[in-house]
matplotlib code that plots the C-alpha trace (Angstrom):
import matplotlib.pyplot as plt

x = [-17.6, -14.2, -11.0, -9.1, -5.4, -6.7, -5.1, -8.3, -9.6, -12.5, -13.0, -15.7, -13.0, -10.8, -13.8, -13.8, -16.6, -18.8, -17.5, -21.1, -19.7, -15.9, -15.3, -13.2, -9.1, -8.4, -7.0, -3.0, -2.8, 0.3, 1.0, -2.8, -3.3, -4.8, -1.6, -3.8, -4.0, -0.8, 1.0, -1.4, 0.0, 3.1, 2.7, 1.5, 4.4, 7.1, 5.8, 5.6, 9.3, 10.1, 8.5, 10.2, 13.6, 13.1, 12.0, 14.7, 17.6, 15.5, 15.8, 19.6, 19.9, 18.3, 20.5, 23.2, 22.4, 21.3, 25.7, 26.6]
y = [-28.2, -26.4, -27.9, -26.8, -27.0, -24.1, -20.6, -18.5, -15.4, -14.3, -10.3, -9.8, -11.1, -8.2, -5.5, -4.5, -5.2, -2.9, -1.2, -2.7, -6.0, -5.9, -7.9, -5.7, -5.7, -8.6, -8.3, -8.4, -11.9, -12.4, -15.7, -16.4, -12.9, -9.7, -7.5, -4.2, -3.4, -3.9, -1.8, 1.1, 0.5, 0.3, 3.7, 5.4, 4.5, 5.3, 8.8, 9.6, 8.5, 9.9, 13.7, 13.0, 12.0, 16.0, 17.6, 16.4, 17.7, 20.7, 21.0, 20.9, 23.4, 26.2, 24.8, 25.5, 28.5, 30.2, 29.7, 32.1]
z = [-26.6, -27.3, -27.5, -23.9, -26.4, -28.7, -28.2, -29.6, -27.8, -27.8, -28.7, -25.9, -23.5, -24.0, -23.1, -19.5, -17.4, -15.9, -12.7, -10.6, -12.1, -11.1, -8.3, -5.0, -5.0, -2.8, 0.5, 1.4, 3.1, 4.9, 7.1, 6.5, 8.5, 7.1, 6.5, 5.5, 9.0, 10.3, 7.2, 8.7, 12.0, 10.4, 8.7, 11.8, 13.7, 11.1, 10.1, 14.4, 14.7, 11.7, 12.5, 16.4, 15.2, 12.9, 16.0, 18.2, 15.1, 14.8, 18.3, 18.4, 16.2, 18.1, 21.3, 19.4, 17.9, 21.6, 22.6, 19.7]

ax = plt.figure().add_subplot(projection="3d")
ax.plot(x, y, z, "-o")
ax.set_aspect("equal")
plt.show()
């Protein structure tokens, strides 16, 4: 049995594992919730304001440019 205070590594350590052995990224936990969801929500509803907010300027801008 090893002694736990050593500091050796061990060269096969630093060799990555296959990529059918790597375990999957975990999850973002937030609260004890699933947050991957709710940033997709989150996403959705920023880029929707975000292209409705350009429309609206875009918008005023020909208004304005029809008084000339």
């Amino acid at each position: 049995m090893a002694d736990p205070t050593t500091t050796e590594t061990v060269a096969a350590a630093a060799v990555p594992a296959p990529a059918a052995v790597r375990a999957k990224p975990a999850k973002t936990i937030d609260a004890g919730k699933q947050a991957n969801r709710r940033i997709g929500v989150r996403l959705v509803i920023y880029t929707v304001a975000t292209h409705a907010f350009a429309g609206f300027i875009l918008l005023l801008f020909e208004l304005g440019n029809r008084n000339k």
